[in-house]
C-alpha positions in Angstrom: 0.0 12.3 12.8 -2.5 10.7 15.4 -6.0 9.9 14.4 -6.1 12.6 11.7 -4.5 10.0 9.8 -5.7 7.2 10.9 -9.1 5.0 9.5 -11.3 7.2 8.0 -14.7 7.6 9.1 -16.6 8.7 5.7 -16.3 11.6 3.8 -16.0 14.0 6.6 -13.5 16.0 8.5 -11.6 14.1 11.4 -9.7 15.7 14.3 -6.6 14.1 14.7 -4.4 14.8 18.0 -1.0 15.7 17.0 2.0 14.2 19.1 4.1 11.4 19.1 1.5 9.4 20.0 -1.4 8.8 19.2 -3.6 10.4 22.4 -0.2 11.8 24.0 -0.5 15.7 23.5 3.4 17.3 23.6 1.6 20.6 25.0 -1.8 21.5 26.9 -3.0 20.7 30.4 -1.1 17.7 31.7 1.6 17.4 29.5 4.5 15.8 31.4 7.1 18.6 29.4 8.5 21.0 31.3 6.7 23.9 30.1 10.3 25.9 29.2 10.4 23.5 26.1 6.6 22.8 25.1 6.7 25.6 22.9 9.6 23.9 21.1 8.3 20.8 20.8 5.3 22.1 19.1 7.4 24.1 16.5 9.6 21.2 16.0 6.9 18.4 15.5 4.9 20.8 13.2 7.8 21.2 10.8 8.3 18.0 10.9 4.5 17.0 9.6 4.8 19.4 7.1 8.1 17.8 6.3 7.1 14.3 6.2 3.6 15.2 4.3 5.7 16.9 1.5 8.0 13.7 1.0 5.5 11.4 1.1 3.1 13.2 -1.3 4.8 16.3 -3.5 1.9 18.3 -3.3 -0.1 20.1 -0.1 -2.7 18.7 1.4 -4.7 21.3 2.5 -6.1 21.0 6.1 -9.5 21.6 7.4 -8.6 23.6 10.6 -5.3 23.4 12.8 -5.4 25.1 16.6 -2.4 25.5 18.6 -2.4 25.9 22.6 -0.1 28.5 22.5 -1.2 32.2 22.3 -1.5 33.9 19.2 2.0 35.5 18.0 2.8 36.9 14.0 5.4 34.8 13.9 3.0 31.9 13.7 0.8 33.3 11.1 2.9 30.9 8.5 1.2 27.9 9.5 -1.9 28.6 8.1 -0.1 28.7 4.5 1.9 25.5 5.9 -1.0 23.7 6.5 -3.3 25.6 3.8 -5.9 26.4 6.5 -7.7 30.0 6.1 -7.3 30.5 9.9 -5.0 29.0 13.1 -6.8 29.3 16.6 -4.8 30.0 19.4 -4.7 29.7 23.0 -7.0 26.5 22.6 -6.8 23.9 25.1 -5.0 21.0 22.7 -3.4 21.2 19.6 -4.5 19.8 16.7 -5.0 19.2 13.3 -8.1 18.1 11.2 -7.8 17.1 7.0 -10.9 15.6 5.1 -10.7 11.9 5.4 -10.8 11.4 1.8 -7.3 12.6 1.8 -6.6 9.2 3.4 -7.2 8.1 -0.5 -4.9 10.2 -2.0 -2.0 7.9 -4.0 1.7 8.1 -2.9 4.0 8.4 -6.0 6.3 6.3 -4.8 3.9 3.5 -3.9 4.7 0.2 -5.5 1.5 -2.2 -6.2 3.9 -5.2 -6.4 5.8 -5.0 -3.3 2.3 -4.1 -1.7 0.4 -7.1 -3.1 3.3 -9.5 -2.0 3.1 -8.2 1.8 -0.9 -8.7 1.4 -1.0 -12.2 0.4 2.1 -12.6 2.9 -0.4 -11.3 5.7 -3.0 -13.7 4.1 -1.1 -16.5 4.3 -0.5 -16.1 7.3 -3.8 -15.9 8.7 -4.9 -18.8 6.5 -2.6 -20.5 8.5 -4.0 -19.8 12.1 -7.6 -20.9 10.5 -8.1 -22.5 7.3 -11.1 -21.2 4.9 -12.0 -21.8 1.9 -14.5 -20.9 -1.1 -16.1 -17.4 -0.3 -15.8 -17.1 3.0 -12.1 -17.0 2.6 -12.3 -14.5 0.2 -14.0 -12.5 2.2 -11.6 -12.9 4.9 -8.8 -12.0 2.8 -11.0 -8.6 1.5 -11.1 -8.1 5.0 -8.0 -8.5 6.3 -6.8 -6.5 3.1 -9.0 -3.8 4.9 -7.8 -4.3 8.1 -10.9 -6.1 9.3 -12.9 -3.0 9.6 -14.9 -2.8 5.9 -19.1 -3.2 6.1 -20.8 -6.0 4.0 -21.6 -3.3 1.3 -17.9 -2.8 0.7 -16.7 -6.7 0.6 -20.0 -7.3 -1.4 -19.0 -4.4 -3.9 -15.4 -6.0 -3.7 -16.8 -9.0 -4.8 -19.5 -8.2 -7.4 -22.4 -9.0 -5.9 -25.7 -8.1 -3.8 -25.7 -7.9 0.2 -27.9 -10.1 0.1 -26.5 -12.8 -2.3 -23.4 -12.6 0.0 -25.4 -13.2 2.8 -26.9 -16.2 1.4 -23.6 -17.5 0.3 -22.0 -17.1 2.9 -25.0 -19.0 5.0 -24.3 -21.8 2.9 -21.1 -22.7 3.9 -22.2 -22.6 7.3 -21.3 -18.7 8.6 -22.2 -15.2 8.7 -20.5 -12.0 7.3 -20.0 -10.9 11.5 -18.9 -14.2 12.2 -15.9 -13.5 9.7 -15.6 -9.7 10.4 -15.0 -11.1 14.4 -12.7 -13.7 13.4 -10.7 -11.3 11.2 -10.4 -8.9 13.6 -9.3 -10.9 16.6 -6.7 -12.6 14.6 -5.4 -9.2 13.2 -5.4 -8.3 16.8 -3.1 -11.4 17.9 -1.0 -10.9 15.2 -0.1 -7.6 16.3 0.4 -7.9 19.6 2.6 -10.8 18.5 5.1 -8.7 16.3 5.3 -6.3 19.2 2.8 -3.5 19.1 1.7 -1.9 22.5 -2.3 -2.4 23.2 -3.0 1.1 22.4 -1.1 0.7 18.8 -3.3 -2.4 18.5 -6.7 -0.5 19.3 -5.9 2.3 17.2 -4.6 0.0 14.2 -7.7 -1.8 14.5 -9.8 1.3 14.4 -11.2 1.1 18.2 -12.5 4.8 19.3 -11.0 3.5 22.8 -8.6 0.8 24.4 -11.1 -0.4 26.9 -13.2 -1.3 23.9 -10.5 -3.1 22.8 -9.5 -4.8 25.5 -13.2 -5.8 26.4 -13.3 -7.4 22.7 -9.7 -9.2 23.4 -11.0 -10.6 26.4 -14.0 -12.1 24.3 -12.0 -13.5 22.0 -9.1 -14.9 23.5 -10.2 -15.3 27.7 -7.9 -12.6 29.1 -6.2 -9.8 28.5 -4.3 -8.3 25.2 -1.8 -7.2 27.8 -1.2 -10.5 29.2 -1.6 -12.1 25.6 1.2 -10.1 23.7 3.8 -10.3 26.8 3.0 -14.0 26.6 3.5 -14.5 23.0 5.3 -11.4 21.9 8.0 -12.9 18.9 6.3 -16.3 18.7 5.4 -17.0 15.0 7.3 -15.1 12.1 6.1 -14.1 9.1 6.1 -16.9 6.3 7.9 -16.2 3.0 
């Protein structure tokens, strides 16, 4: 569902663009659909969010606000009880729906911690692989790989039980920095999946980038040229350890 599901930002509403990509809007100005079947497409891709919501989590998630290009019409005033929104604007130039992040937290019932936990320390050891640490700075790495690379110092310090500023000073002892790790983590996360395949933009947007210049700007830092270049040059290189 686009951004709207994506990393949250806090505790507040997000605006995510619904399509079948994240960015790519099926209906609005520029939409490379012919407009005889835009209309379609939006009915189609709505029932299937609703769909997919409902199988993934057996209860509604209410939405913040959802607003449709298309002009308003009674046939569409169901998709406020869909979506459990008060209201549905029309004729607005994008569609899109926005849910409280914290529904990002919500547990799916069919979840299963073990099979989770075995793909995490599979995606640890794999990263201890590309760059051996030990002692807490690889636990931090692993807290932050856990969190896709993107958690604050507050968080991996709460992870760990103890003060900012003890993990600071920890960390300085074995010869690093919490950014130093956070940069690390992030640029091997971002190897890894342009490795297994993802496009650029999938990479910026797993990695929580509000853009893919920005992430292709950090890439270049990292790795001296382009994530482009990089994942047609190693795409299907290294596998997965079991």
């Amino acid at each position: 569902m686009g951004e709207g599901f994506g990393r949250p930002a806090g505790n507040r509403p997000r605006i995510g663009e619904y399509g079948p990509h994240p960015g790519n809007l099926p209906a609005g100005n520029g939409c490379a659909l012919p407009p005889e079947i835009r209309r379609f497409a939006l009915e189609r891709d709505l029932a299937a969010i609703a769909t997919v919501q409902q199988d993934l989590i057996p209860v509604r998630i209410p939405g913040v606000r959802v607003d449709l290009y298309i002009e308003a019409h009674p046939i569409y005033e169901m998709f406020g009880a869909v979506f459990g929104v008060e209201e549905v604007g029309f004729s607005k130039p994008q569609s899109r729906m926005a849910f409280q992040a914290s529904t990002l937290e919500t547990p799916l019932p069919q979840a299963n911690l073990s099979t989770a936990r075995f793909y995490e320390q599979q995606c640890a050891d794999l990263m201890e692989s590309r760059r051996s640490r030990s002692g807490l700075s690889g636990r931090v790495r692993q807290l932050l790989i856990r969190h896709g690379g993107s958690a604050d110092q507050t968080r991996i310090a709460a992870d760990l039980d103890v003060s900012v500023r003890t993990l600071r000073r920890r960390l300085a002892e074995e010869g690093t920095t919490f950014r130093e790790l956070s940069l690390e983590t992030v640029g091997m996360l971002a190897e890894e999946l342009l490795i297994a395949g993802l496009t650029v933009e999938q990479a910026a947007d797993r990695l929580g980038y509000a853009s893919v210049s920005a992430f292709a700007s950090a890439f270049r830092t990292w790795k001296g040229q382009s994530p482009g270049h990089f994942g047609r040059s190693h795409r299907g290189r290294h596998t997965v350890r079991s």
